[in-house]
DOTIMI-443373 format. One record per residue (C-alpha): residue in one letter; x, y negated, z negated. Coordinates in steps of 0.02 Angstrom, whole numbers, plus 32768, in hexadecimal, padded with zeros to 4 digits. Layout:
N
+----+------+------+------+
: aa :    u :    v :    w :
+----+------+------+------+
:  A :    X :    Y :    Z :
...
+----+------+------+------+
This chain:
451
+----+------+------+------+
: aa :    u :    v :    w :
+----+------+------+------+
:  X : 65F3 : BE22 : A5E9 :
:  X : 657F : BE17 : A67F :
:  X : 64C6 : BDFC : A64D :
:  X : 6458 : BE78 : A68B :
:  X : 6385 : BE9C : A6A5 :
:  X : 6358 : BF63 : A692 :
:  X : 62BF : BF5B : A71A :
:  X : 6235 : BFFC : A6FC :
:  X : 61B7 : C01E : A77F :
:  X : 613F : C0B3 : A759 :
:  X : 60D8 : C0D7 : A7F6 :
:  X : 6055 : C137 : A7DB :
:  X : 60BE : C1DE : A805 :
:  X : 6170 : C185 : A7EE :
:  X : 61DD : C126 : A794 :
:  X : 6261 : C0B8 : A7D2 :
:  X : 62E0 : C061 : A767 :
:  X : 637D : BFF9 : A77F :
:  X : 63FE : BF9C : A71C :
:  X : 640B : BEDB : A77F :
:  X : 648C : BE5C : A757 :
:  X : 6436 : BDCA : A728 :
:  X : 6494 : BD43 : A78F :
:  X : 64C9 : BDAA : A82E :
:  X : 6433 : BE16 : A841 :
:  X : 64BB : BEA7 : A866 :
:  X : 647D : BF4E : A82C :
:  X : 64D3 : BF93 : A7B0 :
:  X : 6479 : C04C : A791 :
:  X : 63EF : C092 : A7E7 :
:  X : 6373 : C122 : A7D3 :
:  X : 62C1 : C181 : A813 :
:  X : 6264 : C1F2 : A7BA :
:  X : 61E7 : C246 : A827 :
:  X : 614B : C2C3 : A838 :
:  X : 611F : C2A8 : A795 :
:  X : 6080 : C303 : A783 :
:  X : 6095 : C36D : A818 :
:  X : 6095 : C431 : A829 :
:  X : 613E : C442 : A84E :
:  X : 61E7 : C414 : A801 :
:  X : 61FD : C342 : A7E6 :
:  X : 62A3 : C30E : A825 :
:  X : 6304 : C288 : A7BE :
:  X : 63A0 : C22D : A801 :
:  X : 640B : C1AB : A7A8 :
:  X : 64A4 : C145 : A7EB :
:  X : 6530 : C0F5 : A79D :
:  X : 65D9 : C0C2 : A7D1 :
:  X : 65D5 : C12A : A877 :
:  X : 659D : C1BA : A823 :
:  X : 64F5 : C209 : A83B :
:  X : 649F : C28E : A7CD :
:  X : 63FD : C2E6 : A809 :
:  X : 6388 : C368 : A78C :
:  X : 6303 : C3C8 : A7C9 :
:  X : 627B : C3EC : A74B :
:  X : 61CA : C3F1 : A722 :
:  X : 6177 : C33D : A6F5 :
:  X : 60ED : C349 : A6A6 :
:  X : 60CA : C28C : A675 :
:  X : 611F : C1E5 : A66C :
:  X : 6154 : C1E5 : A5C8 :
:  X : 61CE : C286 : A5E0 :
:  X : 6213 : C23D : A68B :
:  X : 624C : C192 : A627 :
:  X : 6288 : C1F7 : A59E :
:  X : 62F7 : C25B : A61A :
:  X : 6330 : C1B3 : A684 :
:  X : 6366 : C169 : A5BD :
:  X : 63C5 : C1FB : A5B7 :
:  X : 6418 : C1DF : A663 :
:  X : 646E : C132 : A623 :
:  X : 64AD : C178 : A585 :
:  X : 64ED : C20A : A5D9 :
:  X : 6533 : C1C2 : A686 :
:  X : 6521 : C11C : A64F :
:  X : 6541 : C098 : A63C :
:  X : 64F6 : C08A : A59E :
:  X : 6476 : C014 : A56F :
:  X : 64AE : BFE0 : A4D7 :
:  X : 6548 : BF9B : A52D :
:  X : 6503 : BF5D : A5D3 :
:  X : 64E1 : BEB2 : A590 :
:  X : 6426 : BEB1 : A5BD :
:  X : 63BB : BE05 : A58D :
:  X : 6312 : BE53 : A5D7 :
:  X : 62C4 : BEE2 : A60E :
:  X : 6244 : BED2 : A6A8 :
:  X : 61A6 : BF50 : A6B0 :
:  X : 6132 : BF32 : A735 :
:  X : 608B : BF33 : A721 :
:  X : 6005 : BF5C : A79B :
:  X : 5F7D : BF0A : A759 :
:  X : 5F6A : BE66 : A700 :
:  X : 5EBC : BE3E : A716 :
:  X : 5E97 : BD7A : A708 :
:  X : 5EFA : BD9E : A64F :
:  X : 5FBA : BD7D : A6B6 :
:  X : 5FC5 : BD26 : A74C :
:  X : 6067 : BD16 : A710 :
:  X : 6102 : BD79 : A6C5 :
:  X : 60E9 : BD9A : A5F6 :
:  X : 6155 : BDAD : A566 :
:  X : 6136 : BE78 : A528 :
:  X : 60E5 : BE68 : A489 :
:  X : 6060 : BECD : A412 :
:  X : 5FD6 : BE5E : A475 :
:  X : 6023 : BE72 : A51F :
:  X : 6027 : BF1C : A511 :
:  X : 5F7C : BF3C : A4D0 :
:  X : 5F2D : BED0 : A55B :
:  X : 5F80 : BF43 : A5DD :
:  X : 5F46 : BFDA : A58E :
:  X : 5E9A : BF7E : A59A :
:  X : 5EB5 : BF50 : A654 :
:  X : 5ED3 : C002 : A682 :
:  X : 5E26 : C00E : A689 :
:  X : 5E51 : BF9E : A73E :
:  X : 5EEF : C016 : A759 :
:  X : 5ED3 : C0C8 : A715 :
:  X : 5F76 : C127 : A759 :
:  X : 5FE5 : C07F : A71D :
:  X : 5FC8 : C014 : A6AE :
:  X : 5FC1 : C098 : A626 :
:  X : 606E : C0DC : A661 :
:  X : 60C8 : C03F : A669 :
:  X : 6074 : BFF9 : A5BB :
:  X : 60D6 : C0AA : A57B :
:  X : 6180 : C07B : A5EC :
:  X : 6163 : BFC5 : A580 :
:  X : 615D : C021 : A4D5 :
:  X : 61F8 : C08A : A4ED :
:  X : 6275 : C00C : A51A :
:  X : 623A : BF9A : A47E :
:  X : 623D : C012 : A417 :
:  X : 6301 : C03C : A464 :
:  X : 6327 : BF96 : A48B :
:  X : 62C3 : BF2A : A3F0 :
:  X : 632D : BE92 : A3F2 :
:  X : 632C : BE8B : A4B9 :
:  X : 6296 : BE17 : A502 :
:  X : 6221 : BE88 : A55A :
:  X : 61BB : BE45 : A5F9 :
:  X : 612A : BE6A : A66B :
:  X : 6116 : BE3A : A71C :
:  X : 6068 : BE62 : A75C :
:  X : 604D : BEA7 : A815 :
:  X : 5FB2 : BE45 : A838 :
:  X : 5FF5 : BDA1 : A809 :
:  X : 6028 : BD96 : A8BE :
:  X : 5F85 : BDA7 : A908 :
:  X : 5F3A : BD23 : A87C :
:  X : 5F47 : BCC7 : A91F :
:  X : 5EC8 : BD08 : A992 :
:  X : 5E55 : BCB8 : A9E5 :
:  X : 5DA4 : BCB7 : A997 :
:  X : 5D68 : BD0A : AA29 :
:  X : 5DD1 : BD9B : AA0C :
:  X : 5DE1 : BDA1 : A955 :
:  X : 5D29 : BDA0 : A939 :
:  X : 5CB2 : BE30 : A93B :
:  X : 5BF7 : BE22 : A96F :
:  X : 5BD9 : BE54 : A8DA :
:  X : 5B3C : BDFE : A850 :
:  X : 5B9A : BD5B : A839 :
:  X : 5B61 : BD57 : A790 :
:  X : 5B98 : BE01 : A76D :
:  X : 5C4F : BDFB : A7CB :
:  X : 5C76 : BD5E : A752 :
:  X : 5C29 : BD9E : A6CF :
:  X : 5CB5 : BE39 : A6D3 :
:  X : 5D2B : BDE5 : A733 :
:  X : 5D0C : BE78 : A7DD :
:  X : 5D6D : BE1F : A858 :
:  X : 5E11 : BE4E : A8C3 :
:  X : 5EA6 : BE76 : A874 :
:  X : 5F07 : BECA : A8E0 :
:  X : 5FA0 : BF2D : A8B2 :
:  X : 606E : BF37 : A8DE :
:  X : 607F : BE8A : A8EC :
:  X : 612A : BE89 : A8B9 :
:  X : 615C : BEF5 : A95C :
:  X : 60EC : BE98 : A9C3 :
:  X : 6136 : BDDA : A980 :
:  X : 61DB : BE22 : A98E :
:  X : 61C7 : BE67 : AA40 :
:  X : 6163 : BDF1 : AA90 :
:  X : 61ED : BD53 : AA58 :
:  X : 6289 : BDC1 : AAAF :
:  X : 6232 : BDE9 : AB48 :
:  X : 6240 : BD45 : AB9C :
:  X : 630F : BD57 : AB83 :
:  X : 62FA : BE14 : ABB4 :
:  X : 62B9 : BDEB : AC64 :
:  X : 62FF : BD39 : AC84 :
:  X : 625E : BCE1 : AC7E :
:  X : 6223 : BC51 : AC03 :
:  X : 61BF : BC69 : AB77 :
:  X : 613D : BBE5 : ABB3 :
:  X : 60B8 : BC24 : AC00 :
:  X : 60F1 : BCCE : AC0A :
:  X : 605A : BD61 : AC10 :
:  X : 608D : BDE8 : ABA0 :
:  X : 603B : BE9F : AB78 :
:  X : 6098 : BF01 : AAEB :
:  X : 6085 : BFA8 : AAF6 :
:  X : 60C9 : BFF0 : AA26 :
:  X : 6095 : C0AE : AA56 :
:  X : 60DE : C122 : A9B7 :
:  X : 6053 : C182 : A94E :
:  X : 6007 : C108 : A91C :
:  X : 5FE8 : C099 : A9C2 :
:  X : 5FBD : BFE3 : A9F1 :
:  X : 5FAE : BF64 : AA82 :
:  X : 5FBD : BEAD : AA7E :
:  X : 5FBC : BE0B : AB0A :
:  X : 602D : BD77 : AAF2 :
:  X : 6028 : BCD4 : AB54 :
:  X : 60B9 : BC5A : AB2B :
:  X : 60DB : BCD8 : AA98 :
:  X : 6037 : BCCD : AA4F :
:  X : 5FB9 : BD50 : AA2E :
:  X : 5F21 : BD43 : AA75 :
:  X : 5EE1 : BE11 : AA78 :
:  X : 5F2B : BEAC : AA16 :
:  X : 5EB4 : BF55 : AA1C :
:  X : 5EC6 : BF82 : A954 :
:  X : 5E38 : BF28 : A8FB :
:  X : 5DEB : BF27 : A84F :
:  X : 5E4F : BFBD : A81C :
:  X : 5EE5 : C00C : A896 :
:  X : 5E5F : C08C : A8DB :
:  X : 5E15 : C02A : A95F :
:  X : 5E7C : C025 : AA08 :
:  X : 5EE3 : C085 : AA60 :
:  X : 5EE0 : C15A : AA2F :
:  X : 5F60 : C192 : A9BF :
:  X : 5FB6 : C223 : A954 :
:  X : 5F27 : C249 : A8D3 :
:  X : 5EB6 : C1A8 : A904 :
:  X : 5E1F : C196 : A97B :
:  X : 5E43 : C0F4 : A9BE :
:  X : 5D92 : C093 : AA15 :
:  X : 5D0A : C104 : A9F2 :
:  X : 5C4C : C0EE : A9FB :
:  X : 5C1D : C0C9 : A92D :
:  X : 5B73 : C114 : A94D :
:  X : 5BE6 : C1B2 : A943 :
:  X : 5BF1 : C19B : A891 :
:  X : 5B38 : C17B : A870 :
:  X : 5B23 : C22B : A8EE :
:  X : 5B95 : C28E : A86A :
:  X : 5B36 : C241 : A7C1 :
:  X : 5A97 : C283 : A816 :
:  X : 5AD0 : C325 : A86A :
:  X : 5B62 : C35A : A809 :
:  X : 5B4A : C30F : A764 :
:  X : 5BEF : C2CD : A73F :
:  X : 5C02 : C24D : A6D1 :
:  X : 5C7C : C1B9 : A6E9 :
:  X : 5D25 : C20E : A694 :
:  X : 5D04 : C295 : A720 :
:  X : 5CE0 : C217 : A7BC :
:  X : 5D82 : C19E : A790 :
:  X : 5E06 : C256 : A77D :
:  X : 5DB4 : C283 : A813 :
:  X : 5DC1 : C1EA : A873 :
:  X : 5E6D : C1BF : A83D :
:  X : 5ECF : C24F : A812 :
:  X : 5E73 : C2E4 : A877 :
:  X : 5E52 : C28B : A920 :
:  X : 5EB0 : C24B : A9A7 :
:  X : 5F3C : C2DB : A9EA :
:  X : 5F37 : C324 : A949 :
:  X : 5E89 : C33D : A95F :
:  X : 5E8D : C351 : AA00 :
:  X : 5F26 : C3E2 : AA09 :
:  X : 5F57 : C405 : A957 :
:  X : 5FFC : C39A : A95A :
:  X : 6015 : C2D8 : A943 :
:  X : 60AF : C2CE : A997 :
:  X : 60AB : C2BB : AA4B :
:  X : 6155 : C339 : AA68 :
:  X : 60E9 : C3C7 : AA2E :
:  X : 6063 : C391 : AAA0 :
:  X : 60CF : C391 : AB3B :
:  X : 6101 : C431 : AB03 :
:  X : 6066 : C46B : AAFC :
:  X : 602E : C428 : ABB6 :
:  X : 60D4 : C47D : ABF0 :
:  X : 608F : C525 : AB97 :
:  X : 5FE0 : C4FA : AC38 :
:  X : 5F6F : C4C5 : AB81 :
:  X : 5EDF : C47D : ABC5 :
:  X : 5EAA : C41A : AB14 :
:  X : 5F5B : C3C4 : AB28 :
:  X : 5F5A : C388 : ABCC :
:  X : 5EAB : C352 : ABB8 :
:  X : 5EEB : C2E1 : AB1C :
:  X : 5F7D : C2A2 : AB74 :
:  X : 5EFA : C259 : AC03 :
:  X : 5E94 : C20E : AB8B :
:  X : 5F3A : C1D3 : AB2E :
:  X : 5F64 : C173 : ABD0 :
:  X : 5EB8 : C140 : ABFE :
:  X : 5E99 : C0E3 : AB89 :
:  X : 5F55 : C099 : AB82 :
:  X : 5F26 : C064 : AC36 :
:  X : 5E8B : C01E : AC10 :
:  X : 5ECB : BFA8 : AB9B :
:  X : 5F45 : BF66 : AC12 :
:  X : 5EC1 : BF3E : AC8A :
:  X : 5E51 : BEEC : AC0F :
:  X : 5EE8 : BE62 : ABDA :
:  X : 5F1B : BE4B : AC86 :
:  X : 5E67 : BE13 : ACB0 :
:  X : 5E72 : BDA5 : AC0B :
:  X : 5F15 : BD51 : AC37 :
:  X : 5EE2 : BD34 : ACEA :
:  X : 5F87 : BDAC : ACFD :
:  X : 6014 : BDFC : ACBE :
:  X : 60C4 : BDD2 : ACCA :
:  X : 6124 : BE57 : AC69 :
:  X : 60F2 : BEF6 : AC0D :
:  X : 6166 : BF55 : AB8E :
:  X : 6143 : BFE2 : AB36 :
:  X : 6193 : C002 : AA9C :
:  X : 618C : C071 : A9E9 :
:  X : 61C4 : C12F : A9EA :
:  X : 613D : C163 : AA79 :
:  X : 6161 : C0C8 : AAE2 :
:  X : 6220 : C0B6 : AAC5 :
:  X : 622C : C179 : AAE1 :
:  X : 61B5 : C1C9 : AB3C :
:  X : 61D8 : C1B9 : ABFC :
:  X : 6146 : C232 : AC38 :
:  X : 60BC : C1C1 : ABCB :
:  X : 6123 : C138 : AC22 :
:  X : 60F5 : C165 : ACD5 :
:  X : 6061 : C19F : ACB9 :
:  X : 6031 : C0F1 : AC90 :
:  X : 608F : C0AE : AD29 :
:  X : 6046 : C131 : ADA7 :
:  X : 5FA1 : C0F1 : AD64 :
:  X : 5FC3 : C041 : AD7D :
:  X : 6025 : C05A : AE2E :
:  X : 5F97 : C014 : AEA8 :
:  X : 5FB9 : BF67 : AE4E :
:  X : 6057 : BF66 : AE89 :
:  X : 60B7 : BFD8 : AE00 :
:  X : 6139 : C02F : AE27 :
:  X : 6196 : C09C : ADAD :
:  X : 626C : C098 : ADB7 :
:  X : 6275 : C166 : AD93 :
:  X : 631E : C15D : AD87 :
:  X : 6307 : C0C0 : ACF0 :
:  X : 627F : C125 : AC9C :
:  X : 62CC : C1C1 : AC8F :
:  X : 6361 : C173 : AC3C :
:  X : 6365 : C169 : AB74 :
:  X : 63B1 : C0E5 : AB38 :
:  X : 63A7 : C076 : AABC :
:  X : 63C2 : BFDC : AB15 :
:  X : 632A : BF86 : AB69 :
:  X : 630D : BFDC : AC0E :
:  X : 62C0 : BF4E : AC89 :
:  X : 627E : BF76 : AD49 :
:  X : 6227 : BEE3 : ADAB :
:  X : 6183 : BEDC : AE0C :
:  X : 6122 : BE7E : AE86 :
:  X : 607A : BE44 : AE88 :
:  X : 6069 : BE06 : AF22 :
:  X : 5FF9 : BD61 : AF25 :
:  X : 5F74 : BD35 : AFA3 :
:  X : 5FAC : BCD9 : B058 :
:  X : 5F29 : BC5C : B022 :
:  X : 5F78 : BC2E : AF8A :
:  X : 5F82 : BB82 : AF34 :
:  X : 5FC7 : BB1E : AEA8 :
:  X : 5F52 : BB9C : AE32 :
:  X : 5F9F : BC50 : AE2C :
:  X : 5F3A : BCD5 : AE7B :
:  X : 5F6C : BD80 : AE87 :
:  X : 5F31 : BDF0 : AF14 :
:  X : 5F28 : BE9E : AEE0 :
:  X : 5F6B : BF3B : AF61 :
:  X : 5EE6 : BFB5 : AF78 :
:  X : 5F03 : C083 : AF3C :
:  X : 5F35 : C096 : AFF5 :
:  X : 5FB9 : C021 : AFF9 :
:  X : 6061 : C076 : B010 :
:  X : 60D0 : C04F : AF82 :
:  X : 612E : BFAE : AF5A :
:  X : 61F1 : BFC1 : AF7B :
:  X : 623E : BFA5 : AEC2 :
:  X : 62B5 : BEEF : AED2 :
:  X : 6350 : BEE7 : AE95 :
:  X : 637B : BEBE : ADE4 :
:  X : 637C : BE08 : AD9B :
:  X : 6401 : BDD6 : AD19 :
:  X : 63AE : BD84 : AC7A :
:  X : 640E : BCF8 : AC9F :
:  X : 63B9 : BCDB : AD4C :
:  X : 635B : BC2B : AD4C :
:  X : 629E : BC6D : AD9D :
:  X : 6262 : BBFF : AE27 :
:  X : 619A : BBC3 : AE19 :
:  X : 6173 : BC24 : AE89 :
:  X : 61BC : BCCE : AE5D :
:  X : 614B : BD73 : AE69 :
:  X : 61B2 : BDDA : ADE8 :
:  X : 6152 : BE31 : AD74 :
:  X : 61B0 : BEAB : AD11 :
:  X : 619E : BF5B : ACA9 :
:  X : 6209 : BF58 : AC00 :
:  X : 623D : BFE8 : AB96 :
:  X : 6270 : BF94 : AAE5 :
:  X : 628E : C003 : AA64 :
:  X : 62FB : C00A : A9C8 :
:  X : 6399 : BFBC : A9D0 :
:  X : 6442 : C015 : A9B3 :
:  X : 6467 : C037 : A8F7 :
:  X : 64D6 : BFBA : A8EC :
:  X : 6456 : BF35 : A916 :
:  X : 639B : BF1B : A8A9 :
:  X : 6317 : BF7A : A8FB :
:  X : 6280 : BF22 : A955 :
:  X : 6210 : BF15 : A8D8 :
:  X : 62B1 : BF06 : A841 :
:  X : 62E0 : BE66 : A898 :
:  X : 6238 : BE07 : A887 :
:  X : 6219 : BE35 : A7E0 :
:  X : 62D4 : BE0F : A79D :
:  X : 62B5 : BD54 : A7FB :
:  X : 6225 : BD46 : A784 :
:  X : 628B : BD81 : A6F5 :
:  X : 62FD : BD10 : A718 :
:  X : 629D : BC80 : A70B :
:  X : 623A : BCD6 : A663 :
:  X : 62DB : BCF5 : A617 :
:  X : 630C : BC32 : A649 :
:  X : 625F : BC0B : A5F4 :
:  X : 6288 : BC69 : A559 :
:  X : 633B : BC12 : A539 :
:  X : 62E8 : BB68 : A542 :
:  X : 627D : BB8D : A4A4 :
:  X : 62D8 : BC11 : A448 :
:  X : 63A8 : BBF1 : A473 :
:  X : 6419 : BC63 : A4CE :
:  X : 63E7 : BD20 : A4AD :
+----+------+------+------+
């Protein structure tokens, strides 16, 4: 019997789940549950052996969409009593400085994320739930975390630090976190064979745009910048969050509108962002709604993308470059009109959009190449000389195989659409945390015997 990891990821809207083999990373079964929370019908989907099954329904929290998708495997299977499981995977977003590292699900374990939700309101308390579920189905089954931030545990100090009291940001441990580490580690170490470049060296931005939203920088795979902080609310703007906002704002509604802090934290993470902003979380009912000439939704959708672009610009100046960006989650993977937006933004650096490549879904990575043109008085030291707005646009170059060998002097830089991979084959941020299951379940066998 094949051994096999059951991998949950609630979002803060979402849940994802798949059934892994353990040795061939092959997927076995595959699901979404989606909208959760939202005014409209959720939409559940669940495949197995070829076969897909879709419900539309209300969703009113997490705890009825896993219900349902624990349903879905006894009824379409395969079943999970028989599917010769040895762990099941929940991610975590936040794992304070309590888990840099993956941890065995136990009474503690799950008690210190409740605790941490404090750092993770729309999460941790959702996948804490998804954790109590499957050991209550699955009691003799070892149960694992793997914590989103433990990727950006390596951060520079210069980015990971707030100018904060230094006696109060130790004191309570206020520093950055940062959040969907596991897509941004798993995307930023396939790149490099995506585009045909080595790792080494390589300047990264990762773009994971879904309802909840974050950005990240990578040199040489290593993080050194991601846009969620403390808690997943700073950055980018998302479904219900506000992303970077002034904090005098809050002490401005304590004085003005007299809300206390239950009332600041649903309204800056569950009734801002596009929900706030247009009534709906989900950007397809906001494009609908620009369609339908709604002025509150197209101005969201510019500020959406502002601050998107914005971000990009700040880590290119960081890096001293940028050598690929990919965008990737269910806004980046799927959304081609957020997509250009960005590009059309970024076009007097030299970006130019393939419409034909963007328009396309697909669940393969979709990869276009740039140039950056470099200065006539350039050196042994890179510089970069930047077109102005006027310049007329770049002609797009032809296509490079992955298995091209890049010259030192090549001027490729290259746009990446990654999303999720085929059923058949562990989704983006499935395949990190099933590596680090691998190696927990490894750990576990050395102290405790085969399980």
């Amino acid at each position: 019997m094949a051994k096999t990891v059951l991998v949950i990821n609630s979002g803060s809207s979402s849940i994802k789940y798949q059934l892994v083999d353990l040795e061939t990373g092959e997927g076995i079964a595959s699901g979404l549950v989606e909208k959760i929370g939202e005014p409209v019908d959720g939409h559940y989907k669940h495949e197995f052996n070829g076969e897909k099954h879709e419900l539309e329904e209300p969703i009113h929290d997490h705890e009825q969409g896993l219900k349902r998708v624990l349903g879905f495997f006894d009824e379409f299977g395969p079943k999970l009593d028989e599917a010769g499981i040895v762990a099941v995977g929940h991610r975590v977003v936040q794992g304070g400085s309590l888990f840099p590292d993956p941890a065995l699900v136990t009474d503690k374990t799950i008690n210190q994320v409740k605790d941490l939700a404090v750092l993770a309101p729309l999460h941790n308390g959702p996948e804490a739930k998804g954790a109590e579920v499957m050991r209550s189905l699955l009691p003799d089954v070892p149960q694992i975390f793997v914590f989103d931030s433990s990727f950006f545990f390596q951060l520079p100090k210069a980015a990971s630090t707030y100018a904060l009291n230094k006696e109060i940001a130790d004191q309570y441990h206020i520093r950055r976190y940062g959040a969907h580490g596991t897509s941004h580690e798993f995307i930023s170490s396939v790149v490099p064979a995506v585009i045909g470049k080595p790792a080494e060296g390589l300047k990264q931005i990762v773009l994971h745009i879904g309802n909840g939203a974050s950005a990240s920088a990578e040199i040489s795979g290593k993080p050194v910048e991601t846009s969620m902080g403390l808690t997943p609310l700073e950055g980018l703007m998302m479904g219900g969050r506000t992303g970077d906002i002034d904090p005098a704002v809050v002490f401005h509604l304590i004085r003005n509108a007299h809300m206390n802090v239950d009332e600041l934290d649903a309204l800056f993470n569950k009734r801002s962002g596009m929900m706030g902003m247009t009534g709906y979380g989900d950007l397809r009912e906001v494009h609908r709604l620009v369609g339908e000439g709604n002025e509150d939704a197209k101005l969201a959708l510019d500020v959406y993308v502002h601050r998107i672009v914005g971000y990009i610009g700040n880590y290119t100046a960081q890096m001293g470059g940028v050598d690929v960006i990919t965008f990737t989650a269910g806004v980046g993977e799927n959304d081609d009109i957020v997509r250009k937006m960005v590009c059309d933004k970024l076009a007097p650096f030299g970006v130019k959009l393939d419409e034909e490549k963007n328009a396309t879904r697909s669940k393969e990575p979709r990869t276009f190449p740039l140039r950056i043109p470099r200065s006539p008085s350039a050196s042994s030291r890179p510089t970069r000389s930047w077109p102005s707005p006027a310049s007329p646009p770049l002609s797009p170059m032809p296509a490079r195989t992955p298995t091209a060998t890049p010259s030192p002097s090549d001027e490729r830089r290259f746009l990446t659409d990654i999303g999720e991979a085929p059923f058949v084959k562990p989704c983006f941020e499935c395949s990190r945390i099933v590596d680090r299951i691998r190696n927990t379940v490894s750990f576990f066998r050395m102290i405790a015997g085969p399980m």
